[in-house]
N, CA, C and O atoms as CSV, one atom per row, in Angstrom:
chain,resi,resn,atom,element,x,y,z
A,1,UNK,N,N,13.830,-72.481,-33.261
A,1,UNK,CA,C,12.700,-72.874,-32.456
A,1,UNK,C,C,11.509,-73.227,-33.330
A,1,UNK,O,O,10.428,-73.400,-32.766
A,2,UNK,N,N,11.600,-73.359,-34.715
A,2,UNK,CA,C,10.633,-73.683,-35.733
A,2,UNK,C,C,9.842,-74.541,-35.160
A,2,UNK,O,O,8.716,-74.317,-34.716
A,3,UNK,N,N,10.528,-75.708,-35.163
A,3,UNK,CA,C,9.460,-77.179,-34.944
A,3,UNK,C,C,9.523,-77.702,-33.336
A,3,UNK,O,O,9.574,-78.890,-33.018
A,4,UNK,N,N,9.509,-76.555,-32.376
A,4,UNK,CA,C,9.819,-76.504,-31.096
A,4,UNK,C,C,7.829,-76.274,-31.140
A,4,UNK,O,O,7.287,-75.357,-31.756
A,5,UNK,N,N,6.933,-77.552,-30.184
A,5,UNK,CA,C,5.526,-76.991,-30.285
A,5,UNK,C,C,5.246,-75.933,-29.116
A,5,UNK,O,O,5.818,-76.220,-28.065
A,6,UNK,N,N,4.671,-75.060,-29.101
A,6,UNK,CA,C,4.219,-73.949,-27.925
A,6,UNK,C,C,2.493,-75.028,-27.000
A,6,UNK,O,O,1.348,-75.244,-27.398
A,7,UNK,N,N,2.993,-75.264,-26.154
A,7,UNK,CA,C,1.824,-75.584,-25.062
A,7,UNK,C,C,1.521,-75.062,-24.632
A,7,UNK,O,O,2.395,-74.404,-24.068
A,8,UNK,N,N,-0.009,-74.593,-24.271
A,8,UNK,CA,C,-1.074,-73.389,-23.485
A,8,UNK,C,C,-1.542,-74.268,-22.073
A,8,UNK,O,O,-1.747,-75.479,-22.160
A,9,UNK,N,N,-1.662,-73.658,-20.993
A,9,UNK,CA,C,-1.858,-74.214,-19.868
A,9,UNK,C,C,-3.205,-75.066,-20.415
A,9,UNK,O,O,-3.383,-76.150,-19.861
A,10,UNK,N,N,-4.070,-74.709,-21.349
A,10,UNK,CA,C,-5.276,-75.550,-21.758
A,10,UNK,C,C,-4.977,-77.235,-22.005
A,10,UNK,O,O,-5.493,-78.228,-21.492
A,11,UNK,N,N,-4.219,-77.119,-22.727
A,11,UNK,CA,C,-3.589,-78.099,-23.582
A,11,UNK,C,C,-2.779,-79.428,-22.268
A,11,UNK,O,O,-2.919,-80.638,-22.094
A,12,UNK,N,N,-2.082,-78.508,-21.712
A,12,UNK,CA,C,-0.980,-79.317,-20.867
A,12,UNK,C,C,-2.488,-79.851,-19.939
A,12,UNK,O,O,-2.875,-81.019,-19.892
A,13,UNK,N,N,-2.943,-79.053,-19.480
A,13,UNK,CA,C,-4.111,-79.278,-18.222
A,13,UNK,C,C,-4.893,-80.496,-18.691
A,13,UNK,O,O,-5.111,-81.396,-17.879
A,14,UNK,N,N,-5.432,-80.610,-20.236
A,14,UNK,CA,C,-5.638,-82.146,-20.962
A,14,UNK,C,C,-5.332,-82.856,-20.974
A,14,UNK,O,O,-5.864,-83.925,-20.677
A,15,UNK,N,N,-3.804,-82.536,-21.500
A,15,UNK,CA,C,-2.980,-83.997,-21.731
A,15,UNK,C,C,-2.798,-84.743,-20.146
A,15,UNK,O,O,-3.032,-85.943,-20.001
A,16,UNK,N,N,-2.345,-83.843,-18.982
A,16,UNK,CA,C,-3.082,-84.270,-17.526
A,16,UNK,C,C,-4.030,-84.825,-17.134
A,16,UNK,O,O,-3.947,-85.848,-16.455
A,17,UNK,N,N,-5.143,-84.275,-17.472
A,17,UNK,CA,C,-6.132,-84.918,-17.289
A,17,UNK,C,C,-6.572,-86.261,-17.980
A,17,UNK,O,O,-7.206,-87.163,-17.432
A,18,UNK,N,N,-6.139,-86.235,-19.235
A,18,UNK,CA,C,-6.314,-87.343,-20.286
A,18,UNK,C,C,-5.978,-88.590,-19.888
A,18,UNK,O,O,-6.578,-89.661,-19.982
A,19,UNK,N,N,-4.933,-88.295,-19.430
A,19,UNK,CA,C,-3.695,-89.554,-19.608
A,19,UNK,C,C,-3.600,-90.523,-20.582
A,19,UNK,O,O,-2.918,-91.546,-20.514
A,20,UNK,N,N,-4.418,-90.115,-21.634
A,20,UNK,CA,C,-3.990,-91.350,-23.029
A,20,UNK,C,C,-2.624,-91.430,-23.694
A,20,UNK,O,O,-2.028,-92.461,-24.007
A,21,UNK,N,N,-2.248,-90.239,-23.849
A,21,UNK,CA,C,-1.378,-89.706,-24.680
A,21,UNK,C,C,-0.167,-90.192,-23.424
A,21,UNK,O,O,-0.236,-89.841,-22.246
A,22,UNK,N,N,0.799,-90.977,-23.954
A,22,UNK,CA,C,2.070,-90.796,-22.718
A,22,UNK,C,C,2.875,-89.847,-23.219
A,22,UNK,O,O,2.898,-89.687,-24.439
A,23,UNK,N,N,3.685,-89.044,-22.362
A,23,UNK,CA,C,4.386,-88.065,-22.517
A,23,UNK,C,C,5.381,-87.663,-21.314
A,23,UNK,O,O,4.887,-87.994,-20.236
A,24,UNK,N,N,6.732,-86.998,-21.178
A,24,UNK,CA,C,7.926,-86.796,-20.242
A,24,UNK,C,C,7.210,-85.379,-19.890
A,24,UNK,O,O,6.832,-84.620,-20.781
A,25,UNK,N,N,7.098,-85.168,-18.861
A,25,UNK,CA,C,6.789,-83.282,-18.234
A,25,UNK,C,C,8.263,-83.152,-17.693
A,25,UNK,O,O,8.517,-83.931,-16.774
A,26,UNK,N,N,9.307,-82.294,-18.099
A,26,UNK,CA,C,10.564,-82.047,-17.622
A,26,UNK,C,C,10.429,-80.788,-17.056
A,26,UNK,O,O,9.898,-79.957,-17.793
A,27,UNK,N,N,10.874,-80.295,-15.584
A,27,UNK,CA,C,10.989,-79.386,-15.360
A,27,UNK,C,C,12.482,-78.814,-14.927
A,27,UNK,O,O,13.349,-79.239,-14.163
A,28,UNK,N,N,12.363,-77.589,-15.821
A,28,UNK,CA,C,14.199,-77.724,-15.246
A,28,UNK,C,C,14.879,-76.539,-14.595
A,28,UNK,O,O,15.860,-75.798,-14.653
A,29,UNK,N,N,13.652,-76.838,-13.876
A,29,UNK,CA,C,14.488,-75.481,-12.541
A,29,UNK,C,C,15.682,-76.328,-11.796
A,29,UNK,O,O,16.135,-77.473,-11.816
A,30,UNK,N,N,16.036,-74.484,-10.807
A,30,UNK,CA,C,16.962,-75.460,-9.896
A,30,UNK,C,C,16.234,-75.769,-8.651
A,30,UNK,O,O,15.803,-74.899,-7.895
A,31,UNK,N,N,16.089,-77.269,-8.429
A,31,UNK,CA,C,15.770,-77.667,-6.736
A,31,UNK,C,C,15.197,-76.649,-6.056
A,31,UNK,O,O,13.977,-76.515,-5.969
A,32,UNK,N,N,16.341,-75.600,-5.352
A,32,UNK,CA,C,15.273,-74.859,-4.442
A,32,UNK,C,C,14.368,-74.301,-4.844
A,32,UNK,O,O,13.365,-74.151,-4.147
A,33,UNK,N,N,14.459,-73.844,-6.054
A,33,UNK,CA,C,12.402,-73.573,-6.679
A,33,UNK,C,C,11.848,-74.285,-6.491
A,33,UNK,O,O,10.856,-74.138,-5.778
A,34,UNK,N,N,12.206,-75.520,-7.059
A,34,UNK,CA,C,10.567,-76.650,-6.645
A,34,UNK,C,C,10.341,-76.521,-5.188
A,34,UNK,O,O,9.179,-76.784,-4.876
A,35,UNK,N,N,11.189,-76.160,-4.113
A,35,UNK,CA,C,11.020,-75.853,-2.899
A,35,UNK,C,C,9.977,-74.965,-2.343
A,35,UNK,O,O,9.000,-75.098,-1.607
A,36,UNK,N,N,10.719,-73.756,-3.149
A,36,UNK,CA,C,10.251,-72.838,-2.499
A,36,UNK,C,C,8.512,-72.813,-3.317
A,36,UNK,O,O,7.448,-72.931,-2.710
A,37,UNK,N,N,8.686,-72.631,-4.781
A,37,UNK,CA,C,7.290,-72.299,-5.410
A,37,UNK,C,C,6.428,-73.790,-5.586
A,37,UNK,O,O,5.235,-73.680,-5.870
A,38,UNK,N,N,6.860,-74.837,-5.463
A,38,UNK,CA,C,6.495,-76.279,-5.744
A,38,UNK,C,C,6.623,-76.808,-7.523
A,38,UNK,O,O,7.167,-76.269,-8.487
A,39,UNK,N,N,5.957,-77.914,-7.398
A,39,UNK,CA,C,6.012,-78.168,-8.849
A,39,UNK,C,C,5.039,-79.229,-9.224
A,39,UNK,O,O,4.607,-79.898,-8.286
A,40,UNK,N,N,4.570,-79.534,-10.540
A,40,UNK,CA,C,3.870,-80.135,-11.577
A,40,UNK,C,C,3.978,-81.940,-11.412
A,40,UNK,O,O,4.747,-82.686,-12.018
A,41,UNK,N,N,2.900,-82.312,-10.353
A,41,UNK,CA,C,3.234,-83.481,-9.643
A,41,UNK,C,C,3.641,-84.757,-10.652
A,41,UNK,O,O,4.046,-85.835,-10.218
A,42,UNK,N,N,3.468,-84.453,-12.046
A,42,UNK,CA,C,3.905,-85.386,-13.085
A,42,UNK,C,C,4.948,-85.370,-13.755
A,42,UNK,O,O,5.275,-86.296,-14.498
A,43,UNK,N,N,5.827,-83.977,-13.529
A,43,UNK,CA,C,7.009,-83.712,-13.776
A,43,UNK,C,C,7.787,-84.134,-12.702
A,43,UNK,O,O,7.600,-84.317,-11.499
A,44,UNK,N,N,9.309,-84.299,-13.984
A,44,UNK,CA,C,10.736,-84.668,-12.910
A,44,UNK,C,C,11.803,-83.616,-12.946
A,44,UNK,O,O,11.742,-82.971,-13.993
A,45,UNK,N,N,12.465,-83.354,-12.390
A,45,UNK,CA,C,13.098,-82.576,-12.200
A,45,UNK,C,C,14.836,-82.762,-13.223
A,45,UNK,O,O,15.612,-83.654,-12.880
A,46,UNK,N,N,15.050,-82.200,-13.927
A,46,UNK,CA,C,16.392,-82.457,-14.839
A,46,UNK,C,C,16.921,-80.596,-14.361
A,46,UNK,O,O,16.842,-79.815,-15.309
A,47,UNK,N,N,17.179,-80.273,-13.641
A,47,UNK,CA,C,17.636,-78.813,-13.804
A,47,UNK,C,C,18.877,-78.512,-15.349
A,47,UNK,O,O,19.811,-79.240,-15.688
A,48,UNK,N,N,18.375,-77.101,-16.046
A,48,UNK,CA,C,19.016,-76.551,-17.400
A,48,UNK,C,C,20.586,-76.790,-16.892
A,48,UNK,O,O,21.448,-77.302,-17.607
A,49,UNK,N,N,20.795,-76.340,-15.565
A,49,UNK,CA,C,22.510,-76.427,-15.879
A,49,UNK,C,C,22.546,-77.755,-15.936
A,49,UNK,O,O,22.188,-77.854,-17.109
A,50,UNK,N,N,22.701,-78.879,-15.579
A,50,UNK,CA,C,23.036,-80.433,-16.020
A,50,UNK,C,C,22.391,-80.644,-17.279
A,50,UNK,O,O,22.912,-81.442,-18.058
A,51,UNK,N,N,21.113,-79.926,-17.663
A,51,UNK,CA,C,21.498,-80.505,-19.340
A,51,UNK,C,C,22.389,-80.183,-20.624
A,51,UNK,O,O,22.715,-80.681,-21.702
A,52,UNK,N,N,22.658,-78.593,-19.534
A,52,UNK,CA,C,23.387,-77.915,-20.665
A,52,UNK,C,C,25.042,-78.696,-20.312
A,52,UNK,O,O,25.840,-78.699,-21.249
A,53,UNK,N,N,25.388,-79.194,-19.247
A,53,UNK,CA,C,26.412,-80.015,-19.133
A,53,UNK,C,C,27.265,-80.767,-19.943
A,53,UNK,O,O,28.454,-80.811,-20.260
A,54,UNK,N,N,25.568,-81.695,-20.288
A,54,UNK,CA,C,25.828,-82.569,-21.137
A,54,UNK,C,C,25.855,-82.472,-22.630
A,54,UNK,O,O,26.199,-83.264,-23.508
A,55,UNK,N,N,25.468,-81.470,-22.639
A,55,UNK,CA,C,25.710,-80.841,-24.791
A,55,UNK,C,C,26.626,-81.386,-25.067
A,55,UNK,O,O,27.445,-81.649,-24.186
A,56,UNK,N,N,26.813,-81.716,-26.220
A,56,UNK,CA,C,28.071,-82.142,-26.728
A,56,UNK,C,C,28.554,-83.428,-26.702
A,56,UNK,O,O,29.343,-83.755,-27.589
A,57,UNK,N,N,28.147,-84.436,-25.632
A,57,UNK,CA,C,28.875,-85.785,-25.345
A,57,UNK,C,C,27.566,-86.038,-26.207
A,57,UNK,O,O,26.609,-85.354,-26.570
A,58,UNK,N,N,28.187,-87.981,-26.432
A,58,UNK,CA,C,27.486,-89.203,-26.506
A,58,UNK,C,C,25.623,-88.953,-26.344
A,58,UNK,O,O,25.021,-88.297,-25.493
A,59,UNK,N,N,25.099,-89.723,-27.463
A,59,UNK,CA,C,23.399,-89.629,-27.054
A,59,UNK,C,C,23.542,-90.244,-25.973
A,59,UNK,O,O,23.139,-89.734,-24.927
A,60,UNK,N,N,24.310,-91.804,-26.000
A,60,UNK,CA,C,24.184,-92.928,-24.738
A,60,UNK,C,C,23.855,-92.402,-23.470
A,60,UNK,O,O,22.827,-92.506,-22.800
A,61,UNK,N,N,25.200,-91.666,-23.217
A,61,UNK,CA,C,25.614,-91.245,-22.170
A,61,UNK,C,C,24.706,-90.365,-21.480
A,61,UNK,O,O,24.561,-90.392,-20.258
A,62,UNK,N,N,23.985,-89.447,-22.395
A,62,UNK,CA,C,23.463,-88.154,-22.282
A,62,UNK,C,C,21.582,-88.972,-21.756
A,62,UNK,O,O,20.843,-88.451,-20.920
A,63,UNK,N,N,21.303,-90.090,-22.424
A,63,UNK,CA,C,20.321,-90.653,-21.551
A,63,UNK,C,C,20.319,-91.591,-20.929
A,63,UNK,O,O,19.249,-92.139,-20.665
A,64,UNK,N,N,21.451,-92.065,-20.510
A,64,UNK,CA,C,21.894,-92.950,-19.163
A,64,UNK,C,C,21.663,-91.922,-17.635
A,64,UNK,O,O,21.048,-92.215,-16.609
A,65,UNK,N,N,22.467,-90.577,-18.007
A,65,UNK,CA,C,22.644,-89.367,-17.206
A,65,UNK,C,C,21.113,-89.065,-16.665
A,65,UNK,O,O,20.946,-88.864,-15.462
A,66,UNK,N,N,20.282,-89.043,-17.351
A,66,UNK,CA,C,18.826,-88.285,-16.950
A,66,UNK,C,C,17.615,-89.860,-17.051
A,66,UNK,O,O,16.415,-89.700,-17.271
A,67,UNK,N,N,18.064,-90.863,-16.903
A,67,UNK,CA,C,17.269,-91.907,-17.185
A,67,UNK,C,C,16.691,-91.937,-18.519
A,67,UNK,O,O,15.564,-92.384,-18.309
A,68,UNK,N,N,16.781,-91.760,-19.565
A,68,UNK,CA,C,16.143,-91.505,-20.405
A,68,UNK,C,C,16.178,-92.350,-21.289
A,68,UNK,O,O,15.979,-92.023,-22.459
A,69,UNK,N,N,16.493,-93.894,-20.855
A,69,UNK,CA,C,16.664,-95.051,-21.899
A,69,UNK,C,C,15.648,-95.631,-22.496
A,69,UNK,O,O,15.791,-96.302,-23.518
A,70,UNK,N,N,14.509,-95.430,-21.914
A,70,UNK,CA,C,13.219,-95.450,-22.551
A,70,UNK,C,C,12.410,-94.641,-23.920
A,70,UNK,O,O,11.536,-94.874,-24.756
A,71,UNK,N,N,13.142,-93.795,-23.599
A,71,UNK,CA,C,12.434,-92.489,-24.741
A,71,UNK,C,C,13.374,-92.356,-25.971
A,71,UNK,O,O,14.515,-92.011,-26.279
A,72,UNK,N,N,12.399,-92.759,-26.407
A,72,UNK,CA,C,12.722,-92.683,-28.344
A,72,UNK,C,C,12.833,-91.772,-28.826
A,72,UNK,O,O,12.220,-90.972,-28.120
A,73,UNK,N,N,13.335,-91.153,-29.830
A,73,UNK,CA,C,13.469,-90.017,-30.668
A,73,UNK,C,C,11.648,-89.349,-31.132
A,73,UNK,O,O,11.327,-88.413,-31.865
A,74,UNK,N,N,11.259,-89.791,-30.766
A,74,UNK,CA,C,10.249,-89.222,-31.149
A,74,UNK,C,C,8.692,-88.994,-29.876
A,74,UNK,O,O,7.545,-88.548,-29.915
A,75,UNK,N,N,9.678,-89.666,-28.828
A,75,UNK,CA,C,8.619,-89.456,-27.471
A,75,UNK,C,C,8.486,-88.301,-27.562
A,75,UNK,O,O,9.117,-87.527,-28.282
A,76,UNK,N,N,7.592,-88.070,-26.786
A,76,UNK,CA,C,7.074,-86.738,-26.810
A,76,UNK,C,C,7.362,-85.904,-25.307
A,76,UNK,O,O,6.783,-86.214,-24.266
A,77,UNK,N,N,8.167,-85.014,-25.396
A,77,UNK,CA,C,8.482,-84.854,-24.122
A,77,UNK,C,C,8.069,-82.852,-23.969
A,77,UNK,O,O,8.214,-82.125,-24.951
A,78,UNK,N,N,7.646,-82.377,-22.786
A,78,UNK,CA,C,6.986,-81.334,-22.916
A,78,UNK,C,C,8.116,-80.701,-21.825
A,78,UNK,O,O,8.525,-81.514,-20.996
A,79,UNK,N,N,8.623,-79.413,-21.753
A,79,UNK,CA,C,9.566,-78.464,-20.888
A,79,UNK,C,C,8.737,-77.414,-20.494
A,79,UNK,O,O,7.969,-76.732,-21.172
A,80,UNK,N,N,9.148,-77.360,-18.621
A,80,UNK,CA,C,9.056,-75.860,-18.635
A,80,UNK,C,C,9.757,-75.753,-17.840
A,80,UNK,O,O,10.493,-76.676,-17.489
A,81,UNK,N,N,9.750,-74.336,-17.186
A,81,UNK,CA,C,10.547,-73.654,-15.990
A,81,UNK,C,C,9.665,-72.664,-15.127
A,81,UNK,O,O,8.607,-72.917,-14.553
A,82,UNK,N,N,10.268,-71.640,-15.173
A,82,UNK,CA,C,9.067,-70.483,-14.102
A,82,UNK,C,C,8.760,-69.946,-15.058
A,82,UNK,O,O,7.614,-69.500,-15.000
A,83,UNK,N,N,9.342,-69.745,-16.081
A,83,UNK,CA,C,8.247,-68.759,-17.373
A,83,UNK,C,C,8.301,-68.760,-18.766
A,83,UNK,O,O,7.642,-68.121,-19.586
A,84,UNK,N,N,9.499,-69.862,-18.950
A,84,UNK,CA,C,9.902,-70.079,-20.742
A,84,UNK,C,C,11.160,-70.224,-21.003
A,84,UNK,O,O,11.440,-71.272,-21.584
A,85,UNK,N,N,12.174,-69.384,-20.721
A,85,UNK,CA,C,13.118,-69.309,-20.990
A,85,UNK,C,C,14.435,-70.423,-21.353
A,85,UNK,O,O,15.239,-70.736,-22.230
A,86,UNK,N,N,14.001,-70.724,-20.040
A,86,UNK,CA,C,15.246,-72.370,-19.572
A,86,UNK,C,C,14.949,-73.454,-20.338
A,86,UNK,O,O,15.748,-74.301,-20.737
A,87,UNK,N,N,13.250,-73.381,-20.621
A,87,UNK,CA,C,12.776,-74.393,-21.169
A,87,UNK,C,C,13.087,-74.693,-22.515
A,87,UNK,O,O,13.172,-75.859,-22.903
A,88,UNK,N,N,13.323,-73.386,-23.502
A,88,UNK,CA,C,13.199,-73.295,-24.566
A,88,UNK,C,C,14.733,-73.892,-24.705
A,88,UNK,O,O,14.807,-75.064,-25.075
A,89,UNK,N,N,16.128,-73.090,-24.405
A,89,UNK,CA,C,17.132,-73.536,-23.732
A,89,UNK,C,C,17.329,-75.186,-23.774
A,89,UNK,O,O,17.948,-75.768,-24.664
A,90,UNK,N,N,16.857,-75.656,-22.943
A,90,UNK,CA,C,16.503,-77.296,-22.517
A,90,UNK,C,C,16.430,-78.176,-23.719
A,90,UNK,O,O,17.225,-79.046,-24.074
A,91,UNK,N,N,15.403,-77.810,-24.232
A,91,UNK,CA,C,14.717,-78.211,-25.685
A,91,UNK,C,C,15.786,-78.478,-26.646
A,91,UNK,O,O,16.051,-79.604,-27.065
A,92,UNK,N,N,16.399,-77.392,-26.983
A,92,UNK,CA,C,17.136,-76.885,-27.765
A,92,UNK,C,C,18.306,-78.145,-27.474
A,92,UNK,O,O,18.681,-78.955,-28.322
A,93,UNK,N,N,18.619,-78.096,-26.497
A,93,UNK,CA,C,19.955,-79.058,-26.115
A,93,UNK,C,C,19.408,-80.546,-26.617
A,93,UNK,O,O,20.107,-81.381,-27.190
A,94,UNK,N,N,18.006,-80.693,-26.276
A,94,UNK,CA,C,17.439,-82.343,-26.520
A,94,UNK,C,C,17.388,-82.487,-27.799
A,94,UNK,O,O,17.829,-83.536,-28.267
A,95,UNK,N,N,16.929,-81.639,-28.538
A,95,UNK,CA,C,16.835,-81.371,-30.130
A,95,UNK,C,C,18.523,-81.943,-30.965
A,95,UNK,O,O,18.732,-82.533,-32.025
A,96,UNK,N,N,19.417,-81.443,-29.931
A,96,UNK,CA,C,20.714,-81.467,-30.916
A,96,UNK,C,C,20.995,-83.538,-30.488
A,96,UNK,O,O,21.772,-84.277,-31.094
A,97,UNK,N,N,20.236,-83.868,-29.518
A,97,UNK,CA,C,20.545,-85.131,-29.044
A,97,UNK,C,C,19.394,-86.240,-30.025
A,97,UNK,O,O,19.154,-87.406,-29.713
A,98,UNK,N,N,18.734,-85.418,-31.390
A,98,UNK,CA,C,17.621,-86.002,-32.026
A,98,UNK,C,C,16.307,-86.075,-31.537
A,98,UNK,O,O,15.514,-86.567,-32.339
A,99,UNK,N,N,15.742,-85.649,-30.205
A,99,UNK,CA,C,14.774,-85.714,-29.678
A,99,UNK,C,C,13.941,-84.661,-30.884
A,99,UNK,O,O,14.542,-83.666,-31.288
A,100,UNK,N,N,12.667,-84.948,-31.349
A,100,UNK,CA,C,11.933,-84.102,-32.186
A,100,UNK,C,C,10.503,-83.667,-31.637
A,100,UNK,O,O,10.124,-82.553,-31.996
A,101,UNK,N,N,9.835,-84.256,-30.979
A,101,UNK,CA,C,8.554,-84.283,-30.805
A,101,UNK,C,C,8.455,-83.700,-29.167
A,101,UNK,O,O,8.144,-84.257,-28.115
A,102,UNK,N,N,8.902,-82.233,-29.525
A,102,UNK,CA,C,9.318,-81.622,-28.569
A,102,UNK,C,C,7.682,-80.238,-28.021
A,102,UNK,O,O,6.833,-79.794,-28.795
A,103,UNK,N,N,7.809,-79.965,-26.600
A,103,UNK,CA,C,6.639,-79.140,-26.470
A,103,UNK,C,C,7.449,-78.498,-25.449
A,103,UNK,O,O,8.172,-79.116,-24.667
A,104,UNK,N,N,7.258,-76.815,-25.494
A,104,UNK,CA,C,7.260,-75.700,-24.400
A,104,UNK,C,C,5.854,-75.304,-23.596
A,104,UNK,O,O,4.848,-74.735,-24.019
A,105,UNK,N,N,6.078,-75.667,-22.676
A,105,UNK,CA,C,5.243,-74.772,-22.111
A,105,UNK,C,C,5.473,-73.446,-21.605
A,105,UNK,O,O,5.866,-73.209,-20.463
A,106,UNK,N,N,5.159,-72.394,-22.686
A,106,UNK,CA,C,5.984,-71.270,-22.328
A,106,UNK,C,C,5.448,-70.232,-21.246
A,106,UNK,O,O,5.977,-69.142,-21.033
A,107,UNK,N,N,4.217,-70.772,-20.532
A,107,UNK,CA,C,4.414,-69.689,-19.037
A,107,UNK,C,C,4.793,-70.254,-18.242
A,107,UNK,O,O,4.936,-69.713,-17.145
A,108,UNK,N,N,5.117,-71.556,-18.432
A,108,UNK,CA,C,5.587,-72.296,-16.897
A,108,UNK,C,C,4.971,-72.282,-15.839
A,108,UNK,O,O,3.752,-72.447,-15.801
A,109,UNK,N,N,5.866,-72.040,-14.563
A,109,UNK,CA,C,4.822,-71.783,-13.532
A,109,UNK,C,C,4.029,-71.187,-12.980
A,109,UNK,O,O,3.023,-71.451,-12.322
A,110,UNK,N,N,4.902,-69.735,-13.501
A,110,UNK,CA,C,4.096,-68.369,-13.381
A,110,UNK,C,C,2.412,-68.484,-13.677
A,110,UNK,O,O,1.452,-68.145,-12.985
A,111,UNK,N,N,2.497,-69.075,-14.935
A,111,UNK,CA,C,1.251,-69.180,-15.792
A,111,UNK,C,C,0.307,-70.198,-15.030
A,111,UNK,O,O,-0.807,-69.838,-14.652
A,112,UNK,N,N,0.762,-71.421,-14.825
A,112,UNK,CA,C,0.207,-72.555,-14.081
A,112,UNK,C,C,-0.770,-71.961,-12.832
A,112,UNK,O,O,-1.968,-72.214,-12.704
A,113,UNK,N,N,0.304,-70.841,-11.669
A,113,UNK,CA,C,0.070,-71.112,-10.907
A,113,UNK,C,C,-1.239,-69.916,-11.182
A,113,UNK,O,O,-2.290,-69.985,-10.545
A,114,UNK,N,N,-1.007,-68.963,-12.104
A,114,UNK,CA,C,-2.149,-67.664,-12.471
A,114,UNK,C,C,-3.221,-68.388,-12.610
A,114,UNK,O,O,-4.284,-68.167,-12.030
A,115,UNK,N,N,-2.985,-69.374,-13.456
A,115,UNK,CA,C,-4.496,-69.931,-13.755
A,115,UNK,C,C,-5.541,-70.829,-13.105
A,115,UNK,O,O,-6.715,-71.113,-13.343
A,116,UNK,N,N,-4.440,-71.233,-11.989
A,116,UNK,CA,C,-5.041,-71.720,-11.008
A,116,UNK,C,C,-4.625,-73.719,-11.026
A,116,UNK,O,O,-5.133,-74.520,-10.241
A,117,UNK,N,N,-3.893,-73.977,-11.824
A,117,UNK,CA,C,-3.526,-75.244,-12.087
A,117,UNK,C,C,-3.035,-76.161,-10.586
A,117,UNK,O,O,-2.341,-75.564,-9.763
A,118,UNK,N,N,-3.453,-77.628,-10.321
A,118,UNK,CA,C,-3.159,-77.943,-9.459
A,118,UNK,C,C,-1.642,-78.226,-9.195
A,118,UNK,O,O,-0.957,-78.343,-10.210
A,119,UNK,N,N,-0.895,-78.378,-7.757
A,119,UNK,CA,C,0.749,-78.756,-8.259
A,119,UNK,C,C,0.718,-80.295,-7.687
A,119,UNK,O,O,1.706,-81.019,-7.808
């Protein structure tokens, strides 16, 4: 998790607000969370079990699967979940697919929703 970056709700709440910087918000719960707790109106939804699916196959394939034909090895793409875990997880899988310019947001929603962040 060396070169995995840690995002603070400060940070993410900027780059939101900013919008200079383009960047992927992946969230990778499963569905009925975004249901039940909601979610991060700039994030898309990739749930951890389908990425962890795809470990192992083809880069092609692996961003045909999640749309991801746009994003370069070095986009910048930011993960979370409800509190870190999945995300880090997630990462980890994109990392082995060359993705580098990688960000956790490691309270997720928990944190989001503590601090009062809009969804």
């Amino acid at each position: 998790m060396d070169d995995l970056k840690l995002i603070t709700f400060e940070s993410l709440q900027e780059l939101l607000r900013r919008k200079k910087e383009t960047f992927l918000l992946i969230d990778v719960r499963n569905p009925g969370e975004l249901e039940k707790h909601g979610k991060l109106k700039e994030s898309i939804n990739i749930p951890l079990k389908e990425i962890k699916s795809m470990a192992g196959g083809g880069k092609a394939e692996f961003k045909e699967k999640f749309n991801l034909k746009k994003q370069e090895e070095d986009s910048h793409i930011i993960f979370h979940c409800r509190s870190g875990p999945r995300a880090i997880s997630a990462a980890l899988v994109f990392k082995t697919f060359g993705f580098h310019n990688i960000g956790i947001y490691s309270g997720g929603m928990l944190d989001w929703v503590a601090y009062g962040g809009q969804e």
